[in-house]
C-alpha positions in Angstrom: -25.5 35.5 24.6 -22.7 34.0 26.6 -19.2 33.1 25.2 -18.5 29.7 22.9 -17.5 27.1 25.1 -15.2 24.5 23.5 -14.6 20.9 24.2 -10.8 21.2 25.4 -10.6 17.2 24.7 -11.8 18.0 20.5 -9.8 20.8 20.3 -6.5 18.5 21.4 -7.6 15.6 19.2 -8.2 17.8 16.1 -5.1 19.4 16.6 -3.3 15.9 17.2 -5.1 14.8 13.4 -3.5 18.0 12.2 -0.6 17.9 13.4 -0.4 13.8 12.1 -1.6 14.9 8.6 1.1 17.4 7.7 4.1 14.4 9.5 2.1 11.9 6.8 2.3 14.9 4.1 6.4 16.0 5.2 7.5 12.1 5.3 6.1 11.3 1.7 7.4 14.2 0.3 11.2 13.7 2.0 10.7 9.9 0.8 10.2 11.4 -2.7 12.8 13.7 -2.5 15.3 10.7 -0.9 14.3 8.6 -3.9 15.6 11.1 -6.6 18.5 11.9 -3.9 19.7 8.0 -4.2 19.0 7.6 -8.5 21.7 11.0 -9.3 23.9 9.6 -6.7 24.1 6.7 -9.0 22.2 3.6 -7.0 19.9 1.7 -9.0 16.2 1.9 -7.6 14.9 -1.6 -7.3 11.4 -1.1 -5.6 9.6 1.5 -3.4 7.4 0.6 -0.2 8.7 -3.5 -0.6 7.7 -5.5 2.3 9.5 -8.0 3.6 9.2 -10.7 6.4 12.2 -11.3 8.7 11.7 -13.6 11.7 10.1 -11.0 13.8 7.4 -9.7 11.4 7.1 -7.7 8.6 7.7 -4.8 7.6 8.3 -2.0 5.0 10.9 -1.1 3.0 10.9 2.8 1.8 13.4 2.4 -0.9 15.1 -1.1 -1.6 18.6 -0.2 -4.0 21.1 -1.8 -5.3 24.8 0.5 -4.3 27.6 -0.4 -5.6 26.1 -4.1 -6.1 25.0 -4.6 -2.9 21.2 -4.5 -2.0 20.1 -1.9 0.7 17.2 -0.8 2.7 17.0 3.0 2.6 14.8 4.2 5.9 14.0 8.0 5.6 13.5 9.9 8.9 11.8 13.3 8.8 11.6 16.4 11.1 13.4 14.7 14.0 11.8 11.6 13.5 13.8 8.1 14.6 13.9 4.5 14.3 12.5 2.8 17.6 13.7 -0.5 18.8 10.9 -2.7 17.2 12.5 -1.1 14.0 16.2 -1.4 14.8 15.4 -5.0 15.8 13.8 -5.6 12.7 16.7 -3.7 10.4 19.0 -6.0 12.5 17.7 -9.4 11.9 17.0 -8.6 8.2 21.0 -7.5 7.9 21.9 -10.6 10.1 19.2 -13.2 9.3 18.1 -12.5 6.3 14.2 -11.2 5.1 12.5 -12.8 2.6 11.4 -10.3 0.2 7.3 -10.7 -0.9 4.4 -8.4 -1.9 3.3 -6.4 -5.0 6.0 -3.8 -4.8 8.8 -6.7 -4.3 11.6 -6.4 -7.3 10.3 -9.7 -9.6 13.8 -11.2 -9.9 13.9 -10.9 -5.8 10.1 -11.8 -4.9 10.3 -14.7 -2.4 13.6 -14.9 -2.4 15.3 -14.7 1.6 18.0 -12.3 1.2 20.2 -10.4 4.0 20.1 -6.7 3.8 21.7 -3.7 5.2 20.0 -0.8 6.3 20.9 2.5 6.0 18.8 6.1 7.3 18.0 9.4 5.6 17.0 12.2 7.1 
């Protein structure tokens, strides 16, 4: 019998799965970790994964909170991860434009409503 011979091209895209699973697996668990981060630091926790539509598109809020009476997107970054420009031009125009907040995660008192909202990163 000769040796195994492997698909080189498999090999990469399994490893490339792999390698997407455990991101998927670190980034929930840092987003769980921000949440309870941002609750003993005293913000009030309004709504997790809240979409919102700004004039660009939509998108998805991690954490929306409420600091110091002010509402704020919370973006958590993991292992080196960071925001591209589709997503600071998003963050931007929701800060500067407004969003209007919608979906089945969105806060009741706050679904529909278009609302201008800063954005602020964890890592």
């Amino acid at each position: 019998m000769g040796e195994p011979t492997y698909n080189t091209s498999k090999l990469k895209k399994a490893k490339k799965r792999a390698q997407l699973k455990k991101n998927r697996e670190d980034g929930l668990r840092r987003e769980i970790e921000v949440k309870q981060e941002l609750i003993d630091e005293g913000a009030e926790m309004l709504g997790s994964q809240v979409s919102v539509k700004t004039k660009h598109t939509r998108l998805v809020i991690e954490h929306l909170v409420k600091d110091k009476g002010k509402l704020k997107a919370i973006e958590v970054k993991n292992g080196g991860a960071v925001r591209n420009k589709m997503q600071i031009l998003k963050d931007n125009s929701m800060a500067k434009e407004g969003a209007k907040i919608i979906g089945k995660n969105a806060p009741e008192n706050l679904n529909g409503k278009t609302i201008k909202i800063n954005t602020g990163v964890r890592h």
